[in-house]
Structures are given as structure tokens and as C-alpha cells.
N, C-alpha and C positions, 0 to 999 in steps of 0.2 A: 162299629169299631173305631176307635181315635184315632185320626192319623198322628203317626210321628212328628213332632216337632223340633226343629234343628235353630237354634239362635245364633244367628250371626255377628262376629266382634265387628264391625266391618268400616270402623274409622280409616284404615290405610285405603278406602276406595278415593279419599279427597288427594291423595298425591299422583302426581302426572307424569311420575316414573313408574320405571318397569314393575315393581308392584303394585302399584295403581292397576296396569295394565293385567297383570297375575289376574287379579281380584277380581275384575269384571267379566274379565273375557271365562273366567273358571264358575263363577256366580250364575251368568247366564244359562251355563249349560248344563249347571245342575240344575238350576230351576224348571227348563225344560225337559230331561229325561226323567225328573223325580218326580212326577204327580201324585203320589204315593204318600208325598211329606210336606208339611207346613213349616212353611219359612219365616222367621222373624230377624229381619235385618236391621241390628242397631245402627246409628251412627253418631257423630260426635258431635257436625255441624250439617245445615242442609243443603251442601252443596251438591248433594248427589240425591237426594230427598226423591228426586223424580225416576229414578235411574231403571226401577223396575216396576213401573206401576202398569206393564202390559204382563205380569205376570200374576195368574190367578189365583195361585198357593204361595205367594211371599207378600208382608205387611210388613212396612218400613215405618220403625220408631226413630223420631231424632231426641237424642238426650243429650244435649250440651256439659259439658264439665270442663273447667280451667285446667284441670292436670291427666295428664294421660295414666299416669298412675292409679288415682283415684278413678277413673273411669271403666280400665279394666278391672280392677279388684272389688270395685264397692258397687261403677254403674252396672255393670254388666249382669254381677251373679245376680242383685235380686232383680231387674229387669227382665231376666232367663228364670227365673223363677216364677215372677207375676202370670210370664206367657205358659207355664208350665213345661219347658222348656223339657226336651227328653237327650241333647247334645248341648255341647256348644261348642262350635267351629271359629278358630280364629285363621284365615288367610296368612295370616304374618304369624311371630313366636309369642307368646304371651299367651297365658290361661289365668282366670281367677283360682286364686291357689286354695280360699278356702269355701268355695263353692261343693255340694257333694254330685252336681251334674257330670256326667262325663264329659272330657272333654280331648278335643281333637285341634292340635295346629301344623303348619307347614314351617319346614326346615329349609328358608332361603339359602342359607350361608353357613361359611364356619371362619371368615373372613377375621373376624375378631381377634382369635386364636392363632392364625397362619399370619398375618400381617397385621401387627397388634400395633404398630407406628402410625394407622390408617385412623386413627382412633385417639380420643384425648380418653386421660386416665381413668376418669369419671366412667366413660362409657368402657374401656373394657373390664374395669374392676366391678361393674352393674352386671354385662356380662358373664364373667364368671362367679358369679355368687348367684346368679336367678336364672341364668339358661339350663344348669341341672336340677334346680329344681321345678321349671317348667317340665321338662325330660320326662321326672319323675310323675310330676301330677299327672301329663298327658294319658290319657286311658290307652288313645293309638297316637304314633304321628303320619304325618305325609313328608317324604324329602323332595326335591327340584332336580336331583342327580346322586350317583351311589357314589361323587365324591364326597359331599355336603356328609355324609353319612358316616364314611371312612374317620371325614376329620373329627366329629363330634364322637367317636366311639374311643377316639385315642384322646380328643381332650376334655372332652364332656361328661364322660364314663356313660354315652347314650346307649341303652340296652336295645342294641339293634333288630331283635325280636319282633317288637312293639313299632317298626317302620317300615313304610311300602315306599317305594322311589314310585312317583307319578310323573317328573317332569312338567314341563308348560311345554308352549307351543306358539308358531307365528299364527298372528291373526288371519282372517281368512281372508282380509283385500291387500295380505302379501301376497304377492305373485306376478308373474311375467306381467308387464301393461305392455297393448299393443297401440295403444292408441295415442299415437304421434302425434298431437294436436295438444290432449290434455300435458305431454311431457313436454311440450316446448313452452304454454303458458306456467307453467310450474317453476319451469328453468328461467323462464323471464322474469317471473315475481320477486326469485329467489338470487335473480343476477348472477347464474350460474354459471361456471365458462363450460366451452363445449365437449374438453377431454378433461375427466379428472378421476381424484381419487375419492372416497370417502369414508369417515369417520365419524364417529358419534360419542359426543364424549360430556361428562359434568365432572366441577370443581368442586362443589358442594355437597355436605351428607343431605339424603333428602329425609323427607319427614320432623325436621327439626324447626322448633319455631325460630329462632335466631341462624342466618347460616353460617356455616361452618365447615371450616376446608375440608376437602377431602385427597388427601394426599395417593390413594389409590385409582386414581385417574389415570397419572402417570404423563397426562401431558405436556411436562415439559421433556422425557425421553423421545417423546414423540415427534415433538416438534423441532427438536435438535435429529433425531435420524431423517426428517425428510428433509432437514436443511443437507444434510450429508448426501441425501439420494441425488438432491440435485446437483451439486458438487460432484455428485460422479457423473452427469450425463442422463439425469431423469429430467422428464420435459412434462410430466401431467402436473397440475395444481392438485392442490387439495382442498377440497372441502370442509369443514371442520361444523358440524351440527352439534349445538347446546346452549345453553342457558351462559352468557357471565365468562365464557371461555379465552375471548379476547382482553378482557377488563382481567380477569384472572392472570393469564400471562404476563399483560404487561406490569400489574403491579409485584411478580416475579423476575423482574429481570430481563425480558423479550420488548423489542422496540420495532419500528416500521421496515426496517431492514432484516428483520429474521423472519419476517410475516411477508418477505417473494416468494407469490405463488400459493397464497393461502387467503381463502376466501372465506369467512364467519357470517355462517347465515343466523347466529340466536337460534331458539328453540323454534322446530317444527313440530306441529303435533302428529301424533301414533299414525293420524286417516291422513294424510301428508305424505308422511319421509318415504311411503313407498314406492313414490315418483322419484325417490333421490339415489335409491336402491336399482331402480331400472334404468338410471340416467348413467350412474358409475360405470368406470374402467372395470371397476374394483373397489373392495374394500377394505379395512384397517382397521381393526384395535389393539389397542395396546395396556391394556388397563392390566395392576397387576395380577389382579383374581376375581374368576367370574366364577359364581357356584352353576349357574345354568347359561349363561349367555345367550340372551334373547336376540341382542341386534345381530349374529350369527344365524340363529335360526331364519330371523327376516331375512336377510342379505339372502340365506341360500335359497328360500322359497321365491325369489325374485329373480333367482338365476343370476346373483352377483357374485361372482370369486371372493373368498373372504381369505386375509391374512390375519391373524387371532394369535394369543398368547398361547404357551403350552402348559400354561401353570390353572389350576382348580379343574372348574367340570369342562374346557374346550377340547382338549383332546377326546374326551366320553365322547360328546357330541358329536363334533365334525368328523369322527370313524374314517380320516384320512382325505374326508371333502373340503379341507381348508388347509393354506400354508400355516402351519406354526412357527413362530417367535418367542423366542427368549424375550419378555418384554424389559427384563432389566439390561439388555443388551440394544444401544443406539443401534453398533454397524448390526445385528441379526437384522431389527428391526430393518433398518436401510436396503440391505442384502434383500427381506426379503419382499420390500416394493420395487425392486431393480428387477428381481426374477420376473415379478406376474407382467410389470410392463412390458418388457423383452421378450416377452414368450404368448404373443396369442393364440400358439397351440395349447399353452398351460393353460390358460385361462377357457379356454371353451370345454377342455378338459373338465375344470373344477366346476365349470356352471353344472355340465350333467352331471358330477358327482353329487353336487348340493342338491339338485332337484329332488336325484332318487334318494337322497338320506333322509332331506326334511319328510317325508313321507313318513320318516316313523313317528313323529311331530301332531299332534292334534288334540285339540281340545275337548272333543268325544271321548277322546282315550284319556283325560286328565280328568276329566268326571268322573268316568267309571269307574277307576280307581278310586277317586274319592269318595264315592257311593260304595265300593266294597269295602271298605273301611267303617265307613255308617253303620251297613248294614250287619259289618260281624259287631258291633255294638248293642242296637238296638236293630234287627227288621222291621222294615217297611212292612206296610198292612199286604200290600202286595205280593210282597216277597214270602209273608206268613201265609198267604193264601196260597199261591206256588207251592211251597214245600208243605202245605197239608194236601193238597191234591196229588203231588208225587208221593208222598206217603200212601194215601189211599191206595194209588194203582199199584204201587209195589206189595200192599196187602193184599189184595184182589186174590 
């Protein structure tokens, strides 16, 4: 019997943001519970070329192409077709539109839409002329959250039907570190100071080959509310983790004087910041919309207090385990780093609330959904084997 073939879009696995992170860490775990199915993982360049060669049902093609357009629409269909391809799964939104494969992607955002100033015109006039008709081509999709979902059905016209909410998940080496040794080299590497705050933040859209602002960062509300917190009597520093963050602000307007108490470590990578997460007071975002909020999910699985916006998917998430913020509000934000300092009962409070939430969190549970979507498409040989043996005995 053929196994099932499922071909993977899987160029966004070369970015080293959080859909980077999506992609791999949800890749893996298909690959290992679906033995059932053959995997053919495209990509764009071979930076990743190596990424699953410990897995025995996935074969990685590298197919290079100048435009990403042409890539999906032209490399991919007949590439999924050579392979005889029986899906195609894109990680990100994008489908070959005139492929007659079925196909299946994931619903990051609806950011475009809600915060269209986030975005030059180009990108959301692309936006709204081809994310409905991805909608439409999609056979199923996967969402990241049921707000992602909400806002695509009021501006998308996404036929909610055709959508399973999976969510993502913190990786598995988030969580408490006990081991004071490796936090103190971390902290030294990293020129840490000893009580702080932390935040995680980027200036730039990722995935783009030229960079280019990203005005939903929000940090400069940010970095004007902790100048406030300490103006009322706040004494932690802040951390501030990302790419370009410092060079950002200041070519905004911010000089050595509004940076008291703010410490820019550059980018730390994914296997990293989780020693930054067990180091904090606490932690802080403030961006203005997160469809799922991953460094939330991290923070709680590390047992860090998070203070998070209340706008897109953070309230779903954090189910009351994190302070919300108005993030278009300096003093909210200010308000509410002066609470978690002030309050070491709040804060021990929210760690055990984040522990027992992130538990609904996992990357087992983001396959399997993924896989029940597959499988009401095409079954798995497995799965046909299953339900003819259920069949049988219910003949019996």
C-alpha cells in the first residue's frame, strides 16, 4: 500500500524568529508521530539542508529561486507533483493557487488587518487581494489562536468551518533551570546586572530580504514607560533582547540618557534566552499585537511573571497568568512594572499560575492536530488499516 505523501513549503524554516521556531519545532514532531507518511521537505536555500536527515520518512529537496513568489506558485506545485505529492503543507500562509493538490497552511496573524500602519502599502494591499484567496484555495487550515481566526472571518471572509485552532508551544528546554553555575556564566557573558527586568523585542519585519521597520514592536512606548517607572521609584534595570534594538532607537530619537538602566544584549538565540527567562524579576512586552505570543508561553514555562499586552491572542493565552497592558498606554505599561516589582507576593503568585497554564501548551498536541487535519484529507495507511479493523469487529 503507498504511503501517504505530504510536501513541505518549508522556506520560512531559514528565519530565526518565532516562525522559524513554529516550523521546526512542529516539523519534528510530525515526523516522529507519523510513520505512516512520507515527507518531502522543500527549501529555498540550504541552510537547513541538514535539519532532518535523523529522520527516516522525510527527504529534503533544496530548490533555489530569486523570488519567493515564483517559488511558491511555480517551484513548489510541480516539485509536489514530481514527488507525487498527496498534500501540501505550508507552515506559514501561502498555497500554490493553481496546483490541484490539496492543500493545508497555518494562520499566524491577522495583524495586517488590525494594525495596517505596521505595514508599507505594498504589503497590505498583497494582503488583502491573496490572503482570500489562499482561504479559499486552502482544502483545511490550521490557526495559532481563535483570535487569529475571529479577526480573519470579519476581514477575510475566512470560512471558519474549514479551521482547527492548534496553537504552538514553548520549546521543551523552557523551564525552571536549576543549575546556578550555568546562570551565572550566562549572566556573565551576557554582562547581566543582578536584579532586572526582561523584554524581547525586534525593529524589523522578518523574512524580508532588505530590512524594514517594524513599527509594531512598540518600542519606543516602552522605553519611555520604564523611563517613567523609574521616575516613580523603580530600581530594577532592564534588559532588552534583540537584533538592531539600540541602533533602532537611537536613530529614533533616544540618546545615552534615556538608556539609565537599560542594558542591550543583541540577539540571543532560541537554546540561550532560556537562562534570561530564569535570570528575571520578571518579564515585559509590549508589542502592539501578538496572534499567539510565544515569548509569553516561554517566560511562563520558566516560571517568569510576564506583564503582556491585552490586545490579540495574550489574553486567550495567559487565562489570567499574566498582568495585561494597554500597550498603547506609557503610564498602563509603567503602572504595571511598578506593581510586579512592589508585590513579591504577585509575582510568586503568577509564576504558579504560568506553570499550571503553560501545561495546556505542547507540541504533541500541535502535531496531532495537525495530523487530524491530514488525515480528514487524505488517511494515513495506518489509520485506513485502523478503521477497517474497527469496521470488521463492529461486523462481527
Amino acid at each position: 500500500m503507498k504511503l501517504r505523501t505530504i510536501c513541505i513549503m518549508g522556506r520560512l524554516l531559514d528565519q530565526e524568529d518565532g516562525l522559524g521556531v513554529y516550523s521546526s519545532h512542529l516539523l519534528r514532531r510530525l515526523f516522529a508521530m507519523d510513520r505512516d507518511s512520507r515527507y518531502v521537505v522543500l527549501l529555498r536555500s540550504d541552510k537547513c539542508a541538514d535539519l532532518f536527515d535523523s529522520y527516516p520518512n522525510v527527504q529534503t529537496r533544496v530548490i533555489p529561486s530569486r523570488s519567493k513568489l515564483w517559488w511558491d506558485q511555480v517551484t513548489v506545485p510541480l516539485a509536489a507533483s514530481r514527488a507525487g505529492a498527496d498534500i501540501i503543507f505550508n507552515p506559514k500562509f501561502s498555497l500554490p493557487l493553481l496546483s490541484r493538490i490539496p492543500g493545508v497552511f497555518v494562520l499566524h496573524g491577522s495583524d495586517w488587518y488590525v494594525n495596517p500602519d505596521n505595514y508599507s502599502k505594498w504589503d497590505n494591499l498583497y494582503i488583502r487581494m491573496m490572503m482570500p484567496l489562499y482561504c479559499r484555495k486552502a482544502t483545511r487550515l490550521l490557526a495559532i489562536s481563535n483570535v487569529v481566526v475571529d479577526d480573519l472571518v470579519q476581514y477575510a471572509h475566512l470560512e471558519r468551518s474549514k479551521v482547527t485552532v492548534s496553537y504552538a508551544a514553548p520549546a521543551p528546554h523552557f523551564r525552571p533551570v536549576e543549575d546556578r553555575t550555568r546562570l551565572r556564566e550566562f549572566a556573565e557573558r551576557y554582562r547581566l546586572p543582578e536584579r532586572f527586568i526582561l523584554t524581547v523585542g525586534r525593529v524589523y519585519h522578518t523574512g524580508s530580504d532588505q530590512p524594514v521597520e517594524y513599527p509594531g514592536g512598540n518600542n519606543e512606548k516602552l522605553m519611555r514607560a520604564y523611563q517613567r517607572y523609574r521616575t516613580a521609584g523603580g530600581k530594577l534595570d532592564l534588559v532588552v533582547a534583540g537584533r538592531d534594538i539600540d541602533r533602532y532607537l537611537r536613530s529614533h530619537g533616544f540618546g545615552d540618557r534615556d538608556f539609565e538602566g537599560v542594558h542591550f544584549t543583541g540577539f540571543i538565540p532560541n537554546e540561550e534566552i532560556v537562562k534570561a527567562y530564569n535570570l528575571a524579576e520578571f518579564f515585559v512586552l509590549a508589542t502592539l499585537y501578538e496572534s499567539f505570543c510565544l515569548p509569553l508561553v516561554e517566560a511562563m514555562a520558566c516560571g517568569c511573571p510576564a506583564v503582556v499586552p491585552n490586545t490579540g491572542g495574550c489574553p486567550e493565552i495567559a487565562q489570567g497568568a499574566a498582568r495585561l497592558i494597554d500597550p498603547r498606554s506609557v503610564q498602563e505599561i509603567a503602572d504595571g512594572l511598578l506593581a510586579l516589582e512592589r508585590s513579591p507576593e504577585l509575582r510568586l503568585q503568577m509564576r504558579s499560575a504560568g506553570l499550571e497554564r503553560v501545561k495546556m501548551f505542547s507540541w504533541d498536541q500541535t502535531a496531532r492536530k495537525t495530523l487530524e487535519v491530514f488525515d480528514a484529507i487524505i488517511p494515513r495507511n495506518g489509520s485506513l488499516e485502523k478503521r477497517f479493523r474497527t469496521e470488521l469487529m463492529n461486523n462481527a
